[in-house]
N, C-alpha and C positions, 0 to 999 in steps of 0.2 A: 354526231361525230364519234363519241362512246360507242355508243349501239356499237357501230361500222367497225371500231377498231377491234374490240372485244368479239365482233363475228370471224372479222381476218384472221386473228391469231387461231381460234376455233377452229376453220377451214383446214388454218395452216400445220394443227394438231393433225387433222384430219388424214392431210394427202402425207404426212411424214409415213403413215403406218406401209406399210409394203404391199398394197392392194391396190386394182384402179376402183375408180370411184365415178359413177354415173351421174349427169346434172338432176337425176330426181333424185340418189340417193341422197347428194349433199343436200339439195331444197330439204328435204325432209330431215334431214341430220341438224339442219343451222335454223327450220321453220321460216323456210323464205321461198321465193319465186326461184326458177332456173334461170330466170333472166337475173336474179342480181347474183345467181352463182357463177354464170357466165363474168358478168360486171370485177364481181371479185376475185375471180382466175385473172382477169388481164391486169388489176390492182396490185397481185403480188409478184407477176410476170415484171411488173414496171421497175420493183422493189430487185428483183433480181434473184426471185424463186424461180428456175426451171420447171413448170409444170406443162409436161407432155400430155396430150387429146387426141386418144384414139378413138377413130370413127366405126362403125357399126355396131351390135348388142352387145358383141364381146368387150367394145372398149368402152374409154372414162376417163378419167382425169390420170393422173399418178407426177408424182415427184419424182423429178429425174435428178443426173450427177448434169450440172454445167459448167460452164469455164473460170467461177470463182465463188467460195464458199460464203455462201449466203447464212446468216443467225438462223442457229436452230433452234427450236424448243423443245424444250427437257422435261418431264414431269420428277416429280419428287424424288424418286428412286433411282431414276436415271442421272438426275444433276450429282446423287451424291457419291453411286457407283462412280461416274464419269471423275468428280474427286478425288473419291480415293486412289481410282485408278491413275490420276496424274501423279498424284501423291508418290507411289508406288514406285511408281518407273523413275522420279528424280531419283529415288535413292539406288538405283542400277548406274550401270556404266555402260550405256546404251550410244552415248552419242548424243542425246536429245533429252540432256537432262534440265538443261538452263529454258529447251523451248517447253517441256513441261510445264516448267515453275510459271513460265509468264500466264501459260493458256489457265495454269489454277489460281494465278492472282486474279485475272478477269471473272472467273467464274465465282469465285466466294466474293468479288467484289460486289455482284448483286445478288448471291445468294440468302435467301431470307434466314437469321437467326437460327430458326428451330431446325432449319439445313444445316447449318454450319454445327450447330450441336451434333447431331447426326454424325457426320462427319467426324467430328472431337473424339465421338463416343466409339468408332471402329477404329480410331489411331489409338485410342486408348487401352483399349481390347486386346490390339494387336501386341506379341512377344516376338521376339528377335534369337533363332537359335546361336545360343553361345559359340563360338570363334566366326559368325559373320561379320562384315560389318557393320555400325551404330547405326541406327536408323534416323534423318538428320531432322533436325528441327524445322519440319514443316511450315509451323507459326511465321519464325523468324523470315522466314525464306519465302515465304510468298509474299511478306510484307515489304522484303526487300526488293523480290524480283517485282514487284505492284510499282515500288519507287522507281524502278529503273527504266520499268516500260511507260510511264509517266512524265519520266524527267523532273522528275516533283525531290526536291531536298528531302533528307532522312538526319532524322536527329536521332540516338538511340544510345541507350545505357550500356559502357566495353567495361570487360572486367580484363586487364591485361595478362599475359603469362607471369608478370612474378605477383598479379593477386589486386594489386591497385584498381582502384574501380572510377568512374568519372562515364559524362556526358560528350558525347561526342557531336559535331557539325559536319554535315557531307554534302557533295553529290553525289550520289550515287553513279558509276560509270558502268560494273558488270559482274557477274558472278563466275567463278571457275571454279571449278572441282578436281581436287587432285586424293586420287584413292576416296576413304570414306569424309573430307572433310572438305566442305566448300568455303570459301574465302570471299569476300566483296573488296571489289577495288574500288578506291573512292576517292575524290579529292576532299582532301582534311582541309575545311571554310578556315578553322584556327589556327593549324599551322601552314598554311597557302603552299601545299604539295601532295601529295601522292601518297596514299598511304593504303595498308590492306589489313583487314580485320575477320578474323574466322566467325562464320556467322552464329556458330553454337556458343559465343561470346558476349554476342548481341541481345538487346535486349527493346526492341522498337517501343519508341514514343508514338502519341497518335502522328497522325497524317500531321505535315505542315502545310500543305499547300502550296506553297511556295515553286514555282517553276524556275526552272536554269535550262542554257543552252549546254548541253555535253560538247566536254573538251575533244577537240579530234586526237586520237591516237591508233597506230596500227592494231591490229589484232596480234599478229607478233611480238611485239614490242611490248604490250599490255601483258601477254602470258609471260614473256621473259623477263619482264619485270613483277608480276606476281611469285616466279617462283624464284628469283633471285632475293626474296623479302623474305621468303617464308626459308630458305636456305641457312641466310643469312643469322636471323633470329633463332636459328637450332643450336649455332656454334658456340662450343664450351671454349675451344681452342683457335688462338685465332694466329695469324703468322702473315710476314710481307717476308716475300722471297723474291729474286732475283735469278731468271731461268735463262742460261747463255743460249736462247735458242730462240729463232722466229714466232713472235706471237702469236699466228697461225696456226704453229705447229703446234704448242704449247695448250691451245683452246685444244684444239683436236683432240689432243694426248687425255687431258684433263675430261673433259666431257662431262662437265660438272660448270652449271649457272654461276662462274665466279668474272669478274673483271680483270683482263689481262693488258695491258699499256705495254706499250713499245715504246723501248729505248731505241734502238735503232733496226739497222734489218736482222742482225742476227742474236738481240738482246730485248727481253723484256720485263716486267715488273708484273708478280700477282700476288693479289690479294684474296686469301680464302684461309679457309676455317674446316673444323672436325668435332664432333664431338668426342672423339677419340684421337688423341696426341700420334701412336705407334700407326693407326690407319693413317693420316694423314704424310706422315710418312714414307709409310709403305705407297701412295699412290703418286708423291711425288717420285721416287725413287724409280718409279717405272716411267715416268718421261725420257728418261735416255739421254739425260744434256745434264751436264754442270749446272751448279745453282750455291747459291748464298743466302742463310737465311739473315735477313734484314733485321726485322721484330719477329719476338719469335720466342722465347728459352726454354717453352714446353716443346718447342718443334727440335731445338737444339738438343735436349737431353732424348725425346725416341731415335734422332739420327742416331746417336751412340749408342742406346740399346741395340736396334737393327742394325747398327754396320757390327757392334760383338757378335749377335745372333748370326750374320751372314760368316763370319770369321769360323764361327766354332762350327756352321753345316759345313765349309772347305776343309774343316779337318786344320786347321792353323787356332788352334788352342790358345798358344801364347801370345797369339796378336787380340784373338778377344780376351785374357785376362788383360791385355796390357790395356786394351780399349777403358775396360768397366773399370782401372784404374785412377785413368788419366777423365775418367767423366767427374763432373759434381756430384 
């Protein structure tokens, strides 16, 4: 049954190469009868290799394209090109960076060691011309994307943004990429919610094995709440205001991942933040509607900056000194 299996795969080297292939030339390539080359053309026909048999001297066997992608085999240099090459394209803006990562977590998952060095050894190699962007942590990310197309739990060591460092419990749910830095949304097992961790932060535990059923969530809903997290988490400046204008409206104007509540139809409530006090300002200011800042006093003191600064481009001077007066 060895024998058989260890010929198949041979065969199957065989027909990948881009030539047809005659039943004497295999008999004499695998040291067997035409008749069990015949026998083993229909063995991997069964398996759901496409092998095409053209009849007369000119024809022979050959590997054709069929209606779904049958495992291929790789020799040494190919498995590690085919790597790197997945490797590669995650860190582009392609579109198909998440199905990259999965197709390179299957692949180094049975790739043998002195492969996987390989592979180490040309990421390592590799330099990043200065003002691209970072080239991401491969490791991390194929362990995580391995998690995800698993459904298998990830445990793994976060070092947070102010530096605290700790063990984290997940399911794993998905990976996004926004510019040069990917993020995993994950359900947090210890704090029973939602939470999103930058994976150049991570730091993966072995496998647990462990299986979980993924929570249902929209694909929308999932990236607006990734980037609502990671928005969030930037904010130096933070303010609740009060916009006399339809919530509707108010999202539209804004066009920024923040939470807008309606008071009623022509009043609403938002909550959002700036790293910058006078920017956030200036952005509310172009909404076009009355507003009150709620919480807020880094938001209160740019309004009074920017309504002097508006005063003194109208050419009305003594309304902005009186403004930068009457400010704190």
């Amino acid at each position: 049954m060895l024998e058989t299996s260890a010929r198949l795969l041979e065969l199957l080297s065989l027909l990948q190469l881009t030539r047809d292939w005659t039943s004497a030339e295999l008999a004499a390539r695998l040291e067997v009868s035409t008749r069990t080359v015949r026998s083993d053309i229909g063995k991997l026909r069964s398996l759901g290799y496409p092998v095409d048999a053209r009849p007369g001297v000119a024809g022979g066997y050959r590997l054709v394209a069929g209606t779904a992608m049958p495992p291929l085999l790789l020799d040494d240099d190919e498995a590690v090109a085919v790597a790197v090459g997945l490797g590669a394209v995650a860190s582009w803006r392609l579109g198909v960076e998440e199905t990259s990562l999965t197709a390179l977590a299957k692949l180094e998952q049975v790739m043998p060691s002195r492969l996987r060095r390989r592979v180490d050894e040309v990421r390592e190699a590799t330099s990043i011309v200065p003002g691209t962007e970072p080239r991401p942590d491969l490791a991390a990310l194929s362990a995580v994307a391995a998690a995800i197309r698993g459904h298998e739990r990830l445990r793994f060591g976060y070092t947070t943004h102010g530096g605290s460092t700790g063990t984290r419990r997940t399911e794993p749910q998905r990976l996004v990429s926004w510019g040069p830095v990917w993020y995993l949304f994950a359900w947090d097992l210890d704090r029973d919610d939602w939470r999103v961790f930058r994976v150049d932060r991570i730091v993966p535990h072995p496998p647990t094995g462990v299986r979980f059923r993924p929570r249902v969530i929209a694909e929308d809903d999932l990236v607006q709440h990734v980037v609502r997290r990671i928005v969030q988490a930037s904010w130096t400046y933070r303010a609740l205001v009060v916009v006399h204008a339809p919530a509707a409206q108010v999202a539209a104007a804004l066009r920024i991942p923040v939470d807008v509540e309606a008071i009623d139809e022509s009043t609403c409530r938002v909550e959002l933040g700036s790293d910058d006090a006078d920017a956030l300002a200036l952005r509310l200011s172009q909404i076009g509607a009355d507003l009150e800042v709620i919480e807020g006093d880094e938001l209160n003191v740019a309004f009074e900056r920017l309504a002097a600064r508006f005063a003194r481009a109208a050419g009305n001077q003594a309304r902005a000194e009186a403004i930068n007066n009457d400010a704190p």
